[in-house]
Steps between C-alpha positions, in 0.01 A plus 500: 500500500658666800918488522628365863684755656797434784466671809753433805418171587157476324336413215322834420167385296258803414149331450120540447262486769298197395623137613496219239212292618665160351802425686648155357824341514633755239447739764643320734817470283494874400523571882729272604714650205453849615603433874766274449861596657398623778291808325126636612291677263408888553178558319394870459120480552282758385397858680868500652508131686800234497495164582847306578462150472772256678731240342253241665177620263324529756601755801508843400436836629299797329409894550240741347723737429861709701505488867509798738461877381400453103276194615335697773428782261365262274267283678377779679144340568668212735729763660176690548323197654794367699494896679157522598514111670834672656301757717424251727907537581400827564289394748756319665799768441237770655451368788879400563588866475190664678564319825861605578372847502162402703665334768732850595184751428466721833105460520540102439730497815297684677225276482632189498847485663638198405869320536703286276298209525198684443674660218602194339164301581297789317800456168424116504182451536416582135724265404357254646183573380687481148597182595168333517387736192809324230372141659141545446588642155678200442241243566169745307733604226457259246046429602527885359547776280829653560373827449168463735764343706679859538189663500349320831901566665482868422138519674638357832824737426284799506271384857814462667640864339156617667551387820838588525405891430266469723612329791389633831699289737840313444271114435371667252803589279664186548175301373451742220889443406430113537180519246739721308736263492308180386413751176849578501651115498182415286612764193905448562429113389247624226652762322833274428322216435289694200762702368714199455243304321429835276856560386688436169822216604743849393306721710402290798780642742444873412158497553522271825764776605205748450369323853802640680430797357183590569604360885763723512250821354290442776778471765569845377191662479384353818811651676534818367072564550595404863751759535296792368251434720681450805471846619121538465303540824314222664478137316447627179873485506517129453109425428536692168821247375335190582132629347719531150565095514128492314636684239711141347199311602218644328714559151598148513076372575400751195833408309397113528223543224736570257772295581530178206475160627745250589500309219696244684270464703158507188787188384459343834099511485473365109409847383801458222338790217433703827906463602562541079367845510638603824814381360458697193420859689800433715729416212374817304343256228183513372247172478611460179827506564480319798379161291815517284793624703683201606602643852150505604465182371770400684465703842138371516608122406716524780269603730285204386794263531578640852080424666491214332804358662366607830182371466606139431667521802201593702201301432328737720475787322780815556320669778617203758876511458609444858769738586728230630574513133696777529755306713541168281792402283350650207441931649686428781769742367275743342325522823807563703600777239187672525546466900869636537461746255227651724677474790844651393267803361358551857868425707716704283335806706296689237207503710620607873673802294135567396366408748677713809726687265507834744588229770817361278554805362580639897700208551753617267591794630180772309299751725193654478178419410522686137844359487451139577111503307713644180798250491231186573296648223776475214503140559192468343626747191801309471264138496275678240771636250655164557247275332520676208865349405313158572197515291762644203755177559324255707453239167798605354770454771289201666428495835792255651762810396256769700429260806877480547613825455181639738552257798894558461449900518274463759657291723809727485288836577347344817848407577677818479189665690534265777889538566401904485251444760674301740810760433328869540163422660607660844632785305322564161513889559890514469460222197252692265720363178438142632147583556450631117685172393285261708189688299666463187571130562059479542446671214780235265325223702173626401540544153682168436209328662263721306698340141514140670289337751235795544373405136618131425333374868134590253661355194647149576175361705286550220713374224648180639159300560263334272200615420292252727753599819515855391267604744558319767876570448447859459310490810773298680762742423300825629417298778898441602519910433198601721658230788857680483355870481302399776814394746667825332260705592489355853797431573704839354413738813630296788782404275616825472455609810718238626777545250465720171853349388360108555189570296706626165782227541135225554426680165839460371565161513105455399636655163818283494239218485328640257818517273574150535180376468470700150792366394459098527106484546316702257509437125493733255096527340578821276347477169294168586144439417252399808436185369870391364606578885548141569805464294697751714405280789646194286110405513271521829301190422800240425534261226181362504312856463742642237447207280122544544519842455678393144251312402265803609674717259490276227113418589468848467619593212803729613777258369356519150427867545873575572606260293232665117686846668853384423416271186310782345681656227800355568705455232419268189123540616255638334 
């Protein structure tokens, strides 16, 4: 017999791992007993797990073990995972910081003179090869293996990295940087999309921060390779930068052996012991283990629950979920979520600082090519060290609280840089002070987006839709990202050449938006399983789908599996 012990507002009930498998009306009573004014039920689970169940009996919210630094250091194996299906961010981040560098390389000029339009067509035109990359990944997704998935992206990365570095005429850079692209958009929908479905519920946001991350590691490297070789003769100088891009790709084909399965996804094709041992490597148990640990009984009954659901709703079979979906009453909201998010990452500025940082960089008041090159290269140090604060608090301080500080930081640094350009842009020589300020105003704007929207924009998509959406939701949402870096990267150099003080304040009130938005629009999904999302969105499919989901649960077996959980040795039972 096992004492009840009060914790806050809980019931605190430490219990075995094995559900009663006869769950009567004494049950029932025991239960309703347990969780009646207004009280849940904490159950310590075994190998470090908790389950809170709600006053209801039947919402409730669980965790393998503590959220960010201890649980990262102990589930090491789906940090490990969740990093190598990040390099494809560093695929991304690479080529983000190589090009700024590229497009001011003597030799490069030389050969291929080209204006701001030019400029900007060359930036955007691997976006909008990553455009049609996310949407294609959206529709093939789900027919196949996530991993082979990844695999077949990073092969099309590394032909376009080929004919980049060896481009003999200016057509042929800007269709290797469209091929490029496509892998690009392909392994930005991809490598979300599979670390979400890997992760623990506590862990989910740190290791979907790990996306940013390895985005913002490849912004740096690809910069800083760019300006060492700047000064070598002929067109090594920029051929040498953009050969490196197959260095991502081909760790990410070899890493894709290795890599576990979705088991989301082995859930979605029947393959349930499959998805039980996946589950179990993931969740550091072993197979053993695995059959009596009620959280993956529970994680994998969800998952159940959740394509079930789904596929009573389509006769036809997963695969043919139209995407008009997305935009009825029941993801309508997700969908717009996923959209906006996206497009405040890409209008809050991030990327035409990356993009034509020495350009910005000039336009508030540095000079000098080692001057300007240096300053635009500490906004990618700054967006590096930056994540780390993320990844550390993203599921502990939620990501409402870190959208709304970013966006309101943010909009006030583009501000303040704006009012110093229109002031002192005839004169920054005589201003220097103002100068140093409008660079120290990038480099606060930088980091808050680096602890806000840089890593939540990866996060919320691939948390906030079902499993049979996921995809095509995912792939949605990269899509609105690829379409806004793509009028960023077009757009930014005539902007600024017609007004440099315009551009920030258009960035400005971008992030004002953004602040707003954050604060009436999104909901809070910190700490939520993948499959209990619905109830955050006060349920996506309406009365009529929650009450079939009910019945789903109790068809299932997960009602009486919650319920032996709390009824076993309680007290007066033996």
């Amino acid at each position: 017999m096992i004492l009840l012990k009060i914790h806050h507002d809980y019931v605190v009930l430490p219990t075995s791992s094995e559900p009663r498998e006869d769950v009567t009306e004494d049950t029932d009573l025991i239960l309703e007993s347990l969780l009646r004014d207004n009280k849940g039920v904490t159950l310590d689970t075994p190998h470090g797990g908790s389950l809170v169940v709600h006053e209801d009996g039947h919402t409730y919210n669980y965790s393998y073990g503590p959220s960010g630094i201890p649980g990262l250091v102990r589930n090491r194996y789906a940090v490990a995972s969740a990093a190598f299906a990040g390099i494809g961010g560093i695929s991304f981040g690479y080529d983000q910081g190589v090009i700024s560098n590229v497009l001011v390389m003597k030799d490069f000029l030389a050969r291929w003179p080209i204006g701001s339009w030019e400029k900007g067509l060359m930036t955007a035109v691997l976006e909008l090869g990553a455009l049609f990359g996310a949407i294609t990944c959206g529709i093939l997704a789900d027919k196949y293996c996530r991993r082979h998935s990844i695999f077949f992206a990073s092969i099309i990365f590394c032909i376009g990295s080929g004919l980049q570095c060896g481009a003999q005429s200016l057509n042929d850079l800007i269709i290797g940087r469209a091929i490029g692209g496509f892998g690009v958009g392909a392994l930005s929908m991809l490598s979300p999309l599979y670390m979400a479905e890997i992760s623990p519920p506590e862990l989910r946001g740190s290791l979907m921060a790990l996306e940013q991350l390895a985005i913002v590691l490849g912004v740096v490297f690809g910069f800083w390779t760019g300006f060492l070789t700047r000064h070598i003769a002929g067109s090594a100088s920029w051929r040498i930068p953009l050969a490196l891009q197959f260095l991502p790709g081909i760790s990410l084909c070899l890493g894709c052996f290795v890599l576990p399965p979705s088991p989301r996804l082995l859930v979605l094709r029947g393959r349930i012991d499959d998805a039980r041992k996946t589950l179990a490597r993931l969740r550091l148990r072993t197979p053993e283990e695995a059959k009596e640990d009620p959280l993956i009984q529970l994680e994998l009954l969800e998952m159940q629950i959740n394509v079930a659901l789904v596929r009573q709703k389509s006769s036809d079979g997963l695969s043919r979920e139209t995407w008009t979906t997305l935009f009825g009453r029941e993801y309508v909201r997700r969908t717009l979520i996923g959209i906006m998010i996206m497009f405040f990452q890409q209008w809050s500025g991030i990327n035409a600082l990356l993009y034509y940082g020495p350009t910005l960089v000039e336009s508030i008041g540095m000079r000098g090519d080692t001057v300007t090159l240096l300053v635009s290269g500490g906004i990618g140090i700054v967006q590096f060290l930056a994540v780390f604060p993320a990844i550390i608090f993203l599921d502990r301080w939620g990501r409402k609280p870190l959208l709304k500080g970013g966006s309101a930081i943010m909009a006030m640094s583009h501000f303040i840089i704006a009012i110093l350009i229109h002031l002192f842009q005839d004169d920054w020589g005589s201003n220097t002070i103002a100068a140093w300020v409008a660079v120290f105003c990038t480099y606060i704007f930088t980091a808050a987006y680096g602890m806000s929207f840089g890593p939540i924009g990866w996060v919320l998509p691939s948390e906030v839709f079902p499993l049979s959406m996921r995809s095509k939701g995912v792939a949605l949402s990269t899509a609105s990202n690829w379409i806004n870096n793509f009028l960023i990267g077009l757009i930014t150099p005539p902007l600024m050449e017609m007004s440099s003080a315009a551009t920030f304040m258009i960035f400005a009130c971008a992030c004002f938006g953004a602040y707003l938005w954050s604060s009436y629009v999104v909901p809070e999904t910190a700490g939520v399983s993948l499959e209990e999302m619905d109830a955050v969105f006060g349920s996506a499919a309406g009365q009529k789908d929650r009450k079939r989901k009910f019945e789903l649960e109790r068809e299932l077996g997960l009602h009486d599996l919650i319920k032996g959980l709390v009824t076993s040795e309680a007290p007066g039972q033996e």
